[in-house]
C-alpha positions in Angstrom: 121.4 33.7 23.7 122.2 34.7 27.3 121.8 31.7 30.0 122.2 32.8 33.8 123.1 30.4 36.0 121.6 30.9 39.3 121.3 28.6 42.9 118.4 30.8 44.8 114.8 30.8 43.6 114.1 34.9 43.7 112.1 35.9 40.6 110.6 32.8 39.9 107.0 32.9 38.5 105.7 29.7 39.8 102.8 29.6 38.0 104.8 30.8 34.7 107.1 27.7 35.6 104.4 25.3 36.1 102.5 26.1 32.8 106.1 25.5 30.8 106.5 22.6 32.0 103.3 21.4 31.3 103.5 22.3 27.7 106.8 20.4 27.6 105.4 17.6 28.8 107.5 17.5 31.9 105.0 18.3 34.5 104.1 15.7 37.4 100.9 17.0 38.8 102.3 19.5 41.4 100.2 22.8 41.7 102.7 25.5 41.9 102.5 26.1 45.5 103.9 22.3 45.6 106.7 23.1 43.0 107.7 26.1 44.8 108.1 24.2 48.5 109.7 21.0 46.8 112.6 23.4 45.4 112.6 25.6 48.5 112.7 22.3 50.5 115.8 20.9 48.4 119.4 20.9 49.5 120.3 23.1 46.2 119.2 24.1 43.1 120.5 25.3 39.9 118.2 27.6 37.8 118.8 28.6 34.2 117.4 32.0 33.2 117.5 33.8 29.7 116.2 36.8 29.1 114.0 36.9 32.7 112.6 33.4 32.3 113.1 29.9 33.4 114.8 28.1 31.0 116.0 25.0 32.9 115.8 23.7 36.0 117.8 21.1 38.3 117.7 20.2 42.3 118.6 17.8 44.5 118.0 16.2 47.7 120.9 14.9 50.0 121.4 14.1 53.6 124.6 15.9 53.5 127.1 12.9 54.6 126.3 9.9 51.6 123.4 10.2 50.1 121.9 12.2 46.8 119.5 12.5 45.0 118.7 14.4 41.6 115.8 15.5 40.7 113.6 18.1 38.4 116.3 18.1 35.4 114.7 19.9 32.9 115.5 22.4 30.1 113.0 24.0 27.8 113.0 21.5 24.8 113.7 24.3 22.2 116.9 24.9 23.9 118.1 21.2 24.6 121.4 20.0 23.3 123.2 23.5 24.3 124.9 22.5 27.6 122.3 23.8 29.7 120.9 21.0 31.5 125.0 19.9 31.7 125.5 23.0 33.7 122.4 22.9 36.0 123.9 19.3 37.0 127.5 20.1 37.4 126.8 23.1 39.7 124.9 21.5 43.0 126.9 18.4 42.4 130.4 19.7 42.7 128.7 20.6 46.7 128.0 16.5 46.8 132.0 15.3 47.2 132.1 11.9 48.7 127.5 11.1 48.5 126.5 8.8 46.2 124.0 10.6 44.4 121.2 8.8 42.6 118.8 10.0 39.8 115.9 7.9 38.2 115.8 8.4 34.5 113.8 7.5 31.5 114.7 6.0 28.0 115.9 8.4 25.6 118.2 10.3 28.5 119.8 7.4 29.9 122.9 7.9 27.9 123.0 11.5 28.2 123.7 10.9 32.3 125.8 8.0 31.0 128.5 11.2 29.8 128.2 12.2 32.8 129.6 9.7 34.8 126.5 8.6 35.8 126.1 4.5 35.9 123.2 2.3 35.7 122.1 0.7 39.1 120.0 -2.8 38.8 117.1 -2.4 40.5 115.4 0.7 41.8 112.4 0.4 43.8 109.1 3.7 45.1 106.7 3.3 47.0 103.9 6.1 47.7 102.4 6.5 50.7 98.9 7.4 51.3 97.8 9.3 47.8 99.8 11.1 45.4 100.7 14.6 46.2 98.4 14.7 49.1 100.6 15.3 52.4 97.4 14.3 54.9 99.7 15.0 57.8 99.9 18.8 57.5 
């Protein structure tokens, strides 16, 4: 198999990506219109592609001087364990020298980011304001 490596967001099927990562489980409540502008909004992105669909996805959010964040790291769980979601990380990161970038990260992939360099932080806090996914300032 084929993986493409890419940091724009031409091609992407938004409602295509949205319904994948529903069946995987992965999806947060965004309507595609929201996933598009949250990776158009992002400081960069890394996009997996085989054979002209989204296979992975990775982003992340920085204020350019110290601080990261990473976000969206997903790959299509048939094809997990392959190096993709490795190479989506490596890619926007190696454009982060000298941030501290942050990621938030549930059980079972803990040790994954752990290989990565990645270490555990003690305490880490949200807050939402208003309601969820509803931007009542627009």
């Amino acid at each position: 198999m084929k993986i493409i490596y890419r940091d724009d967001l031409a091609g992407i099927d938004w409602q295509k990506l949205k319904a994948a990562l529903t069946a995987d489980q992965f999806d947060n409540g965004r309507t595609p219109e929201q996933l598009k502008t949250s990776f158009q909004n992002s400081h960069g992105v890394c996009i997996a592609w085989s054979d002209g669909h989204v296979i992975g996805t990775a982003r992340v959010l920085s204020d350019g001087v110290c601080n990261a964040y990473l976000i969206d790291v997903w790959t299509q769980s048939n094809l997990r364990r392959r190096g993709v979601a490795r190479e989506m990380i490596s890619r926007p990161c190696v454009k982060l020298a000298g941030q501290h970038i942050y990621l938030q990260v549930d059980g079972d992939a803990a040790e994954f980011y752990r290989r990565l360099g990645f270490v555990e932080q003690p305490v880490g806090m949200s807050r939402i304001v208003g309601r969820w996914l509803v931007n009542e300032f627009e």
